[in-house]
N, CA and C atoms as a LAMMPS dump frame, in Angstrom:
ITEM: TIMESTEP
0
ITEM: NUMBER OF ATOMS
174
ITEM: BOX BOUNDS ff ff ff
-5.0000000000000000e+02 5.0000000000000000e+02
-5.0000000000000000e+02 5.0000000000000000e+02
-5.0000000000000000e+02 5.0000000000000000e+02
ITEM: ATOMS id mol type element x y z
1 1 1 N -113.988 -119.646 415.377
2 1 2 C -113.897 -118.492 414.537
3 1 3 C -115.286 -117.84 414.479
4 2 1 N -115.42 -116.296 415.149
5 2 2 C -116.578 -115.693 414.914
6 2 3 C -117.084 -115.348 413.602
7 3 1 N -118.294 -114.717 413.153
8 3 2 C -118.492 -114.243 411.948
9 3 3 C -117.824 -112.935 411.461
10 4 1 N -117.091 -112.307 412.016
11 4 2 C -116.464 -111.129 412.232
12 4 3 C -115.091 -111.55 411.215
13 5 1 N -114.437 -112.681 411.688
14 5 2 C -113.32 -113.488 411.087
15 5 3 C -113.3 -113.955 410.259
16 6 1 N -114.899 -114.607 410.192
17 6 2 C -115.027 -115.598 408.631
18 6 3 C -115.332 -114.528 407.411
19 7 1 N -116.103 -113.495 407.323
20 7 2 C -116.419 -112.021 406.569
21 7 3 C -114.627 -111.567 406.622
22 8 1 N -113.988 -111.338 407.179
23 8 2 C -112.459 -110.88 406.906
24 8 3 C -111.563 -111.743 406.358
25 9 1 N -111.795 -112.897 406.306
26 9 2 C -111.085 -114.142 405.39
27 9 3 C -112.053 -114.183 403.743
28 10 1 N -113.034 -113.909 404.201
29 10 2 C -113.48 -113.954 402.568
30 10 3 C -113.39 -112.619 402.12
31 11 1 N -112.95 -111.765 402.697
32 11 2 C -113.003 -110.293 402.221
33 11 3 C -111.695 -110.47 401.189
34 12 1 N -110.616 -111.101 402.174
35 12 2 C -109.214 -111.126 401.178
36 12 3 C -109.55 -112.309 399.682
37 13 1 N -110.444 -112.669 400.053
38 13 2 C -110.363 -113.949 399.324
39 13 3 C -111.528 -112.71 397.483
40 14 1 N -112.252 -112.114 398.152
41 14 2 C -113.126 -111.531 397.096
42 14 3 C -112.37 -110.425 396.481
43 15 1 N -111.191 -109.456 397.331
44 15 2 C -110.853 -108.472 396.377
45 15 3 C -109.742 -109.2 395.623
46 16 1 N -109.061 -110.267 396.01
47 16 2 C -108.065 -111.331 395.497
48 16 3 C -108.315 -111.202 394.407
49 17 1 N -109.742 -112.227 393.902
50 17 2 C -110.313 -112.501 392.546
51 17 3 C -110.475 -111.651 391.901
52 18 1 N -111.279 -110.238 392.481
53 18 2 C -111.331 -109.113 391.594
54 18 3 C -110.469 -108.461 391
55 19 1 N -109.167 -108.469 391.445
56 19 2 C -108.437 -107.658 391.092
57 19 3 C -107.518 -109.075 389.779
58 20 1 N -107.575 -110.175 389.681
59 20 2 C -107.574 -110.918 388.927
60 20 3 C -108.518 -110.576 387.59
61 21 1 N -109.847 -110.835 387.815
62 21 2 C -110.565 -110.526 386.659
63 21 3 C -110.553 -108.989 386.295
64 22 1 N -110.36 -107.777 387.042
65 22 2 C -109.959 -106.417 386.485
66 22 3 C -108.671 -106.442 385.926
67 23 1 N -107.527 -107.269 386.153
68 23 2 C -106.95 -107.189 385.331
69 23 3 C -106.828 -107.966 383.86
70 24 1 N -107.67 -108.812 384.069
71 24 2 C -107.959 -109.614 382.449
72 24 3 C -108.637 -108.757 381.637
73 25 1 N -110.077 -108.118 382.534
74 25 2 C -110.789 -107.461 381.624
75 25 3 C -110.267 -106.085 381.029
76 26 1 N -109.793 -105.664 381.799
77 26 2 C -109.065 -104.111 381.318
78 26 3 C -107.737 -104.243 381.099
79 27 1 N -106.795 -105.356 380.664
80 27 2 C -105.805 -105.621 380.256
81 27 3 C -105.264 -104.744 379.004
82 28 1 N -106.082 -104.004 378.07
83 28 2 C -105.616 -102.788 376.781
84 28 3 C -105.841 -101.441 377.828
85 29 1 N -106.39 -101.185 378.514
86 29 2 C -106.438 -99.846 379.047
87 29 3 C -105.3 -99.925 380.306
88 30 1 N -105.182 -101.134 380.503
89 30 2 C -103.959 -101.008 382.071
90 30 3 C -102.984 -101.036 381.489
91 31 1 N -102.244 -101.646 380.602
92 31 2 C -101.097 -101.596 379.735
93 31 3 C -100.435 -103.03 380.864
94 32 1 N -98.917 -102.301 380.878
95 32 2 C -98.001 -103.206 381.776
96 32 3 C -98.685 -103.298 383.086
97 33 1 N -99.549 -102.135 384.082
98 33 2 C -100.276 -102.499 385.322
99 33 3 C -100.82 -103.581 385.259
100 34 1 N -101.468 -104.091 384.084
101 34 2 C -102.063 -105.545 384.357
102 34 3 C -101.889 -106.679 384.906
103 35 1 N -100.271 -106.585 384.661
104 35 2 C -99.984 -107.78 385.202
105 35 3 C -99.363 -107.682 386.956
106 36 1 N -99.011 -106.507 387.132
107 36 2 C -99.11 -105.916 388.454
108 36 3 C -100.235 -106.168 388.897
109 37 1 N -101.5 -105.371 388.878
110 37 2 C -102.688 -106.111 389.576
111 37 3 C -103.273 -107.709 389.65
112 38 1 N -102.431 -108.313 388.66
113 38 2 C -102.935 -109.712 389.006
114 38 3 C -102.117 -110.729 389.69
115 39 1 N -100.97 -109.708 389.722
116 39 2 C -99.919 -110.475 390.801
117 39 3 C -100.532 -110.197 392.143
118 40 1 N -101.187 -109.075 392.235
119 40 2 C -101.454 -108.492 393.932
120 40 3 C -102.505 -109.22 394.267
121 41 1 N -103.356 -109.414 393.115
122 41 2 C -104.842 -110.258 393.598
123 41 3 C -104.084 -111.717 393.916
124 42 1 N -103.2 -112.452 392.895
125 42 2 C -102.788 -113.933 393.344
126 42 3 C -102.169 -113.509 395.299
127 43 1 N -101.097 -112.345 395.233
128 43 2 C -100.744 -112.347 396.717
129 43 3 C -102.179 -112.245 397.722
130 44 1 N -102.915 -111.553 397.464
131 44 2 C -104.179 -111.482 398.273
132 44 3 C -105.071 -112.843 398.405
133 45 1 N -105.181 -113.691 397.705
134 45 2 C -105.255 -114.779 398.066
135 45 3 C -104.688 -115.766 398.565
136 46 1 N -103.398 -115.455 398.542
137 46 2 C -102.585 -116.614 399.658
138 46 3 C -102.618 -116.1 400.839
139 47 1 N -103.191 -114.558 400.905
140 47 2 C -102.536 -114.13 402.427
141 47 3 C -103.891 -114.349 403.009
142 48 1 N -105.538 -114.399 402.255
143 48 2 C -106.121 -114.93 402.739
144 48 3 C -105.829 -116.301 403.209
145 49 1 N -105.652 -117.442 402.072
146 49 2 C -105.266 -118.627 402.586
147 49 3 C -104.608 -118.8 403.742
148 50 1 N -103.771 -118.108 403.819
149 50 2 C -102.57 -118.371 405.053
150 50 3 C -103.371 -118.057 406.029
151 51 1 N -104.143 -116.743 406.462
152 51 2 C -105.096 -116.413 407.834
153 51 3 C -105.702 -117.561 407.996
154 52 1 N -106.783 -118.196 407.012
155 52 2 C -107.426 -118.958 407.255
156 52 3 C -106.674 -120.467 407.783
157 53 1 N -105.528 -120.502 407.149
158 53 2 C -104.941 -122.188 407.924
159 53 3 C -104.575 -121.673 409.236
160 54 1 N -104.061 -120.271 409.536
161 54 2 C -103.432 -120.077 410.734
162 54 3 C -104.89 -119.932 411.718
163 55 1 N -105.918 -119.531 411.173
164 55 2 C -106.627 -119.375 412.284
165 55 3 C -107.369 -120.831 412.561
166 56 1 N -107.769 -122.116 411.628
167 56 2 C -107.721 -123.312 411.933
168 56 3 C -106.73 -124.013 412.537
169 57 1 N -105.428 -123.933 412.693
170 57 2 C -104.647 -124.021 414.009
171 57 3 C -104.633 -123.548 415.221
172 58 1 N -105.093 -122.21 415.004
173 58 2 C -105.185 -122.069 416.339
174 58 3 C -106.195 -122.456 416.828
């Protein structure tokens, strides 16, 4: 795995979290979105996860 790959696996892995803690922190100004954005950040981290096991298999 080049550095090109490992920077694009942690890319999913950093807006994942962020969009986790933006939705905790701005949870009165997002209303119901909140919990929408912290579902998308949990999906953004598995889909990092998943690149990363798939690209250690290959």
């Amino acid at each position: 795995m080049n550095i090109g790959a490992l920077i694009d696996k942690l890319l999913w892995f950093v807006i994942g979290i962020y969009f986790i803690v933006l939705s905790i922190k701005q949870k009165g100004k997002l209303g119901n979105k909140a919990a929408l954005i912290r579902f998308s950040g949990i999906i953004l981290i598995f889909v990092g996860l998943l690149f990363t096991i798939l690209a250690i298999i290959k």
